[in-house]
C-alpha positions as CSV (number, residue, x, y, z in Angstrom):
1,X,-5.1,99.5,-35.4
2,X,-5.3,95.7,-35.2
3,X,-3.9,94.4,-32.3
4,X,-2.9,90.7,-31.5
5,X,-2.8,89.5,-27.9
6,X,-1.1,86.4,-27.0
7,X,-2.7,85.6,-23.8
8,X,-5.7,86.8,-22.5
9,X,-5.2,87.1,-18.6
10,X,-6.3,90.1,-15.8
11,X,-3.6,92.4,-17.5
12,X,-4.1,91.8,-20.9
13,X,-8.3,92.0,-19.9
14,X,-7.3,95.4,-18.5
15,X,-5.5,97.0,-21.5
16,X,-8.4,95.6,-23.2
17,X,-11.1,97.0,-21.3
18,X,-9.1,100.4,-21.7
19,X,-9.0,100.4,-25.4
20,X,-12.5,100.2,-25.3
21,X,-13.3,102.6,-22.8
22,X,-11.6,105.1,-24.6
23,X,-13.0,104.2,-27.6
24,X,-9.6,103.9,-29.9
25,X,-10.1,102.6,-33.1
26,X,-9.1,98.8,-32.9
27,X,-9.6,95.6,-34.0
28,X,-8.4,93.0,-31.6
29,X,-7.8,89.2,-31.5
30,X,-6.7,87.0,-28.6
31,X,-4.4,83.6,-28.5
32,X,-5.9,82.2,-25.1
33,X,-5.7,78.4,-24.5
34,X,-8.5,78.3,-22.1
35,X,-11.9,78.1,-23.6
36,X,-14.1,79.5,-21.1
37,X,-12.1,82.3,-21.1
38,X,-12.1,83.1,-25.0
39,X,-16.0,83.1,-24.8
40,X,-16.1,85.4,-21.7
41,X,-13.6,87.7,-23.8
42,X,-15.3,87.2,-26.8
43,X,-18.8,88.1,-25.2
44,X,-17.2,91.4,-23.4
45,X,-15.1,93.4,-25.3
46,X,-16.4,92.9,-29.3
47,X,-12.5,90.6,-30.0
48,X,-12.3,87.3,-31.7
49,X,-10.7,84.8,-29.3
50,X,-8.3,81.7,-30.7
51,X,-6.6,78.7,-29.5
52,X,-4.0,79.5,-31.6
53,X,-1.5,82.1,-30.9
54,X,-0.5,82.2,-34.3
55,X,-3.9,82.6,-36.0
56,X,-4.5,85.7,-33.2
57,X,-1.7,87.8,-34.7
58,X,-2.4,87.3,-38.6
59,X,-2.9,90.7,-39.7
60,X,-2.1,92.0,-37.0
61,X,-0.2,95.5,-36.9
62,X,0.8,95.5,-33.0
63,X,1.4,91.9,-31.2
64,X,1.2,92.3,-27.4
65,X,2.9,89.3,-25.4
66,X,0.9,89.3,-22.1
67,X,1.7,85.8,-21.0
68,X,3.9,85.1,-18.0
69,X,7.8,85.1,-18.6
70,X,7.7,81.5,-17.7
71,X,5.6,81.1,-20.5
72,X,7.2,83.3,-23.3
73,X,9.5,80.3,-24.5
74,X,6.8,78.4,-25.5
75,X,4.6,81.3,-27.1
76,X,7.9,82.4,-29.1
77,X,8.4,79.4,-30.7
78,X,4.5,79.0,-31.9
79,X,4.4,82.6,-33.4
80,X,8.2,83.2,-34.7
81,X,7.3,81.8,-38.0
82,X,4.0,83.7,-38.4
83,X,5.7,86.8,-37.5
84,X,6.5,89.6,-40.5
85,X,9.1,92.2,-40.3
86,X,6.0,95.2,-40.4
87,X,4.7,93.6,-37.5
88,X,5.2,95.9,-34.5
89,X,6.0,93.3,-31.3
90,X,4.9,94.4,-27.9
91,X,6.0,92.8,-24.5
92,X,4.2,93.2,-21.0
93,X,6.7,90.4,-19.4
94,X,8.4,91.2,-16.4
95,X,11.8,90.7,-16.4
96,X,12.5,89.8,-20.3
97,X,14.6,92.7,-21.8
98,X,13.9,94.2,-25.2
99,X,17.0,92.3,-26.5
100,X,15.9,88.8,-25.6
101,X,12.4,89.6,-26.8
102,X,14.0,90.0,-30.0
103,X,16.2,87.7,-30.8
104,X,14.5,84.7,-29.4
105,X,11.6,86.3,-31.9
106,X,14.6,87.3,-34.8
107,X,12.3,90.2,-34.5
108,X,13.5,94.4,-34.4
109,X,10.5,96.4,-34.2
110,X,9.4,96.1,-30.6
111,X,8.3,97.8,-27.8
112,X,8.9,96.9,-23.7
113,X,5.8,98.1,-21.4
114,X,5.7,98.0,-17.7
115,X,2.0,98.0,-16.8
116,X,0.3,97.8,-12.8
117,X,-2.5,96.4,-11.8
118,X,-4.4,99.5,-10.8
119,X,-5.0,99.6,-14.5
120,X,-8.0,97.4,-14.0
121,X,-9.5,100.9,-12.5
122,X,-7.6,103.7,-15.0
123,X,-5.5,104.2,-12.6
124,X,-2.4,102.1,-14.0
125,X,1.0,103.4,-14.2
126,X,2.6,102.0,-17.4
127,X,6.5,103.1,-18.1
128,X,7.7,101.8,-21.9
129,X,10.8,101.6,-24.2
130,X,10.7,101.5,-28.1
131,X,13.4,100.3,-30.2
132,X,14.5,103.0,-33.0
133,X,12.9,100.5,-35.4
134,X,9.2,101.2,-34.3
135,X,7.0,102.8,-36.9
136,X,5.5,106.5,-35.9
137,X,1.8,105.4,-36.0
138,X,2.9,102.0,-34.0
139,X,4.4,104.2,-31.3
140,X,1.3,106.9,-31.0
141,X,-0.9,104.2,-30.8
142,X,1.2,102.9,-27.8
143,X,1.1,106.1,-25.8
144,X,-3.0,106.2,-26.5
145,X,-3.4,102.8,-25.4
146,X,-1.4,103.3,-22.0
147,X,-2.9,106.7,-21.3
148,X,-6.2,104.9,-21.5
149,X,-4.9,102.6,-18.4
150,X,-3.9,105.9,-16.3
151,X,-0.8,107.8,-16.3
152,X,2.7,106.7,-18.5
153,X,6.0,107.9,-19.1
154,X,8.5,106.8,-22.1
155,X,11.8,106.2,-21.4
156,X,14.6,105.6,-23.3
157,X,17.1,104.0,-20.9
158,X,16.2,100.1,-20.2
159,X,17.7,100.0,-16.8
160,X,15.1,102.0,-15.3
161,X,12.5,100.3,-16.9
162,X,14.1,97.0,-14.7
163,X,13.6,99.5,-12.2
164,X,9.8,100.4,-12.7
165,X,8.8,96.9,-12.9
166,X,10.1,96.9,-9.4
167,X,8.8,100.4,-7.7
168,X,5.8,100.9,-10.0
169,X,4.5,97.0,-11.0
170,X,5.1,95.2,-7.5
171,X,4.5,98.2,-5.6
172,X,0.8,98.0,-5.5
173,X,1.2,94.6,-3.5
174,X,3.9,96.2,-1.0
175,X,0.8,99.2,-0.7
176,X,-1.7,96.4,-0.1
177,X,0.3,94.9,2.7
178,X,0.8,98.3,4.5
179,X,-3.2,98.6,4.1
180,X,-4.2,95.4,6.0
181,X,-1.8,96.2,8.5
182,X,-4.0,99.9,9.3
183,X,-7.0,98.1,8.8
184,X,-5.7,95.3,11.2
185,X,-4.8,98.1,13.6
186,X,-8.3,99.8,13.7
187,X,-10.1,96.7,14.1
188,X,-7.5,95.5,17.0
189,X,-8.6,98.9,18.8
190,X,-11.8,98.4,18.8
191,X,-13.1,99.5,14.7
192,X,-15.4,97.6,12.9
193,X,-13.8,96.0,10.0
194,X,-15.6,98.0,7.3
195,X,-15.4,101.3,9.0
196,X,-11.6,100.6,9.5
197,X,-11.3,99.2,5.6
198,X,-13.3,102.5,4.7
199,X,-10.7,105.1,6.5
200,X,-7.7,103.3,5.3
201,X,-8.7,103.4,1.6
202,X,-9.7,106.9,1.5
203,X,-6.8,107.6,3.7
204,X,-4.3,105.9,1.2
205,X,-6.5,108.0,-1.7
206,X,-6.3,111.2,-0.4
207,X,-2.8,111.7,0.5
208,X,-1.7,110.2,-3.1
209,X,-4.2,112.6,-5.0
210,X,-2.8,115.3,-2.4
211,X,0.7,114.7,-3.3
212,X,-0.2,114.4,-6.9
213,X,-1.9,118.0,-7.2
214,X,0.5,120.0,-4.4
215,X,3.7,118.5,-6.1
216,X,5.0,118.7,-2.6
217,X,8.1,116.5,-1.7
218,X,6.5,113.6,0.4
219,X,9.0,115.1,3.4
220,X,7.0,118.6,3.5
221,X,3.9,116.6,3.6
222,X,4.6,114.6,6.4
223,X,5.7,117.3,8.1
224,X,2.3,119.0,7.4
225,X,0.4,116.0,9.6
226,X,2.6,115.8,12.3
227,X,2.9,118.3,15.5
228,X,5.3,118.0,18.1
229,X,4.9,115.6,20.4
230,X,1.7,114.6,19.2
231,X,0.2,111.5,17.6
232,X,1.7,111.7,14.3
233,X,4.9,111.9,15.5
234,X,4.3,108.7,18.2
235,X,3.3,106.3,15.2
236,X,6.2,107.9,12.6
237,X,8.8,107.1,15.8
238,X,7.3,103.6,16.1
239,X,7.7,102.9,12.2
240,X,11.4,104.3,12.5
241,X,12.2,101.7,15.4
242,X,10.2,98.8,13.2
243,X,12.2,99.9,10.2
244,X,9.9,100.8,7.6
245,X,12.0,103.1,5.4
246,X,14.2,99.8,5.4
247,X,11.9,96.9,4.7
248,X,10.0,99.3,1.7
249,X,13.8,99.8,0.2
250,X,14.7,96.1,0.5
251,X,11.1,94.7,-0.9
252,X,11.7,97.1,-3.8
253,X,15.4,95.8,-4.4
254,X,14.2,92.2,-3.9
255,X,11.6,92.7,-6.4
256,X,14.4,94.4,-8.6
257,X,16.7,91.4,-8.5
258,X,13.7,88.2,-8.7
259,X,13.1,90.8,-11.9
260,X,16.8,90.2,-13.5
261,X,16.7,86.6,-12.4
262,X,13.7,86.2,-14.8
263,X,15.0,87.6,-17.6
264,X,18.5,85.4,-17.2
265,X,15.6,82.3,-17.1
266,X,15.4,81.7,-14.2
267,X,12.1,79.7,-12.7
């Protein structure tokens, strides 16, 4: 498959990296303005790296847009003219639906992926949409690529992929907030950063892969850790009064509408 990127930044990098990791059969060229960073791509992942967007997705059979949604006005009017109807268009963008993609592109066959950043690791989460135009081999490519990154689940309903980009793609930052704050906790009592940085990681770790292979609702689980009147149930009382259930929902809904406020245009 010959792939196209326009924009060659951490998530694009990381799809990148995973392509070749998993050895898929790809040829793949990059639109990136920033010269240092075309050679380091260049040098890393066997690609050819261009100034021009346009000469990165000649020939190509999949076009991924991985440039910011600020950025995609710009990028659409350099490669609408290049494009060709066989041409399978992929968007990472937050926030910019399928339909925009496509008409500020006057383009049909396309293809809306939410990625995360634990992709970097193979650990991503990537939910996607296809439009009914999208060739077969286009679309198992796709699900190849994203299962190289980690786990990923099609959908066929937009909405919830405004959703995902919400829950799945900022959530990593929300669970990177709740990490400093154990890791601030241990040290404050007494736990040498490291040590404290150490129990917090594998801490997160575990209970996800334990959640992951029990299929236990997160409720049951809880429930496992904490005995009555014990110290579970003193911290879980604490993040009740602090409002944690709360603050999670609302960072997830704030995320949600900052999400729909990019893809009206909004800076």
């Amino acid at each position: 498959m010959n792939l196209g990127f326009i924009g060659g930044g951490a998530m694009a990098e990381a799809i990148i990296a995973g392509i070749r990791n998993a050895r898929l059969d790809a040829r793949v060229s990059v639109g990136e303005p920033i010269p240092t960073r075309r050679e380091r791509l260049a040098a890393n992942y066997d690609l050819t790296a261009h100034g021009s967007n346009a000469k990165a997705i000649d020939g190509s059979q999949i076009v991924i847009l991985a440039v910011k949604p600020q950025q995609f006005p710009g990028a659409a009017r350099e490669i609408t003219e290049s494009l060709s109807p066989e041409q399978t268009v992929l968007s990472i963008m937050a926030g910019i639906k399928i339909h925009s993609v496509g008409l500020a592109l006057n383009h049909r066959r396309l293809i809306r992926v939410m990625p995360n950043t634990p992709a970097h690791v193979r650990m991503g989460m990537s939910v996607w949409i296809a439009a009914d135009e999208v060739p077969d081999e286009a679309l198992s490519f796709t699900a190849a690529m994203l299962d190289a990154l980690g786990d990923q689940v099609r959908l066929h309903d937009e909405k919830l992929l405004d959703v995902a980009t919400a829950l799945s793609a900022s959530g990593p930052g929300f669970v990177y907030v709740f990490m400093e704050s154990l890791i601030d906790a241990g040290v404050q009592l007494g736990m040498p950063q490291d040590v404290a940085r150490r129990l917090t990681i594998q801490t997160i770790a575990g209970s996800a892969e334990l959640a992951r292979q029990t299929g236990k609702h997160t409720g049951e689980l809880r429930n496992m850790v904490t005995s009555p009147g014990g110290t579970t149930a003193a911290g879980l009382h604490a993040l009740e009064e602090k409002g944690l259930r709360a603050a999670a929902s609302e960072a997830v809904l704030a995320a949600w509408r900052r999400g729909e406020e990019l893809g009206a245009g909004k800076k």
